[in-house]
ZALOKOL-336583 format. One record per residue (C-alpha): residue in three letters; x, y, z. Coordinates in steps of 0.05 Angstrom, whole numbers. Example, Ala and Ser with C-alpha at 12.3 -4.5 7.8 and 13.67 -1.06 7.14 Angstrom:
2
   aa       u       v       w
  ALA     246     -90     156
  SER     273     -21     143
This chain:
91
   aa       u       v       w
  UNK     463   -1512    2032
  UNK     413   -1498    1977
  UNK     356   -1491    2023
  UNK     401   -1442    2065
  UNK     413   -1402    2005
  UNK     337   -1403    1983
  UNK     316   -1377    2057
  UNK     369   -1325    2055
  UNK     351   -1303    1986
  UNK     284   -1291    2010
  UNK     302   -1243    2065
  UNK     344   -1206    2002
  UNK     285   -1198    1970
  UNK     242   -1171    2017
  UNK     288   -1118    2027
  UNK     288   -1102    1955
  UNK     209   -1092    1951
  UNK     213   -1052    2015
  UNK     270   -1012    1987
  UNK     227   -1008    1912
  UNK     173    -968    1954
  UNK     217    -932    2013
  UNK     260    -897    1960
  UNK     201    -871    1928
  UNK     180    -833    1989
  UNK     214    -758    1982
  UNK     221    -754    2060
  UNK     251    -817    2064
  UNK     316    -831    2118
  UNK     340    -880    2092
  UNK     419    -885    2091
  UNK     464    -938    2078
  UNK     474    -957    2152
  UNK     401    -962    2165
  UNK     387   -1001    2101
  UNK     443   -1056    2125
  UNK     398   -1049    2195
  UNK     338   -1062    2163
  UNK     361   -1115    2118
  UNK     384   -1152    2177
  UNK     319   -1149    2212
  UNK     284   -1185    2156
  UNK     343   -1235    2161
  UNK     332   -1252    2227
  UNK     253   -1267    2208
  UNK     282   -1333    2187
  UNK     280   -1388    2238
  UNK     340   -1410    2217
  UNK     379   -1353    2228
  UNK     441   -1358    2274
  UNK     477   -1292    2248
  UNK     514   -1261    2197
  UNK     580   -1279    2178
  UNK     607   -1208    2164
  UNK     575   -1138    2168
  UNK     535   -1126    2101
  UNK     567   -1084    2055
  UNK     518   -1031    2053
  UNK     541    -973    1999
  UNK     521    -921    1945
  UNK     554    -882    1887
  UNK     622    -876    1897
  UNK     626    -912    1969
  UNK     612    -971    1917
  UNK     683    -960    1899
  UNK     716    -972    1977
  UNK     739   -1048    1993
  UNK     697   -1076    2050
  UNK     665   -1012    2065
  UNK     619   -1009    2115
  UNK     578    -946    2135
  UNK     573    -922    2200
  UNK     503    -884    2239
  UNK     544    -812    2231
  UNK     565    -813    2160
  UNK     532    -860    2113
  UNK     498    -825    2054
  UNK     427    -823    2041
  UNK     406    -880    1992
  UNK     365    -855    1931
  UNK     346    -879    1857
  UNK     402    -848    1816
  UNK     470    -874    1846
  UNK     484    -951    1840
  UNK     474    -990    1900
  UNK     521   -1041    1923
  UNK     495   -1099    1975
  UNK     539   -1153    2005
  UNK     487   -1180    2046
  UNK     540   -1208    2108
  UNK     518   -1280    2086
């Protein structure tokens, strides 16, 4: 279970760093639906992966507020450096 968590963790963390530089960029597209997207790609990058056990929880300023929200392609909001960002990584 440890070792699970550690792999997992890892996948987490690459999405931070890529999120730490992608946020930076003023042309960036980045919403919350296609961060949970991307965050599941890196994920997958684990051999061990066989799925998530929920849809991540993908959300920013005040959608941080909603229970179990989860964005959708039409109306997630752009992700940026000066709202909080809430993950619940669907692990």
């Amino acid at each position: 279970m440890r070792n699970a968590n550690v792999r997992d963790c890892a996948g987490i963390m690459r999405y931070f760093a890529f999120l730490e530089e992608e946020l930076w960029k003023k042309d960036h597209n980045l919403t919350e639906w296609s961060g949970a997207l991307v965050l599941e790609d890196l994920q997958k990058q684990n051999d061990h992966f066989r799925g998530l056990s929920f849809e991540s929880i993908s959300s920013i300023g005040p959608n941080g507020a909603v229970i179990h929200y989860a964005p959708s392609a039409k109306e997630a909001s752009l992700l940026n450096n000066d709202e909080i960002y809430l993950l619940d990584s669907g692990r």
